[in-house]
Phi, psi and omega in degrees: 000134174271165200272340172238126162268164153256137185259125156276141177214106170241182182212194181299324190272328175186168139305107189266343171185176206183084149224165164293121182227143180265326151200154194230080201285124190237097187303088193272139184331329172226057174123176195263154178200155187262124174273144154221163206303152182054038169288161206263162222257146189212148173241124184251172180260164158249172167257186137355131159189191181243109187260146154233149186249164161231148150162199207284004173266031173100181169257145199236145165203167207222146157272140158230116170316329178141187192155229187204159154221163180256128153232128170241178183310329221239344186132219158249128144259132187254130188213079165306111155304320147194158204225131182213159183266147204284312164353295208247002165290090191262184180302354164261320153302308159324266179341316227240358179249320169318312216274317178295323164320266199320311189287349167279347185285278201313326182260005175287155161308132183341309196266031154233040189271328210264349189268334181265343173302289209319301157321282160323250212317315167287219292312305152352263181339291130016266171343299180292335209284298230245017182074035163256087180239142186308095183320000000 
């Protein structure tokens, strides 16, 4: 078994990271799940979460709004709608992603109501996750 993938982690804006990864706990739509080297190649949608990378330069960890990863023979990719290093995520940004949840919350159609509660609630959740809270 190898010891490593290579993990991509992009969004519209930009590429956010490009290493050698050992696993990569990923907040998948319909649960949280681990990529690690030779995983059986699977494409999951994402939620609201906290994603981590682990290997050998340390651990990396990043908020993702959702999106999608690919893990294949070749590694994990990630294709974030948007992507922030936990770093660099303030409290004003935070707010300004809460705020997008909920008006998306407010105007959805009956039969998406419960997918946009949800989406607010990990996004919430997230917030509390990384010492960020929703206004």
């Amino acid at each position: 078994m190898a010891e490593t993938m290579q993990f991509d982690l992009v969004s519209p804006e930009r590429r956010l990271a490009s290493v050698k990864a050992s696993a990569v706990q990923i907040p998948g739509a319909d649960g949280d799940m681990t990529a690690m080297p030779d995983h059986a190649p699977t494409i999951t949608t994402l939620r609201p979460g906290l994603l981590t990378v682990s290997g050998p330069e340390g651990t990396a960890e990043y908020v993702v709004t959702g999106g999608f990863a690919e893990i294949g023979s070749g590694g994990t990719t990630v294709l974030a709608e948007r992507a922030f290093a936990k770093g660099d995520l303030t409290q004003e940004t935070f707010d300004a992603l809460v705020a997008e949840a909920r008006t998306a919350h407010a105007e959805a159609t009956p039969d998406a109501v419960d997918a946009a509660a949800k989406v607010l609630a990990d996004m919430v959740a997230v917030g509390s996750e990384i010492g960020l809270s929703a206004n």
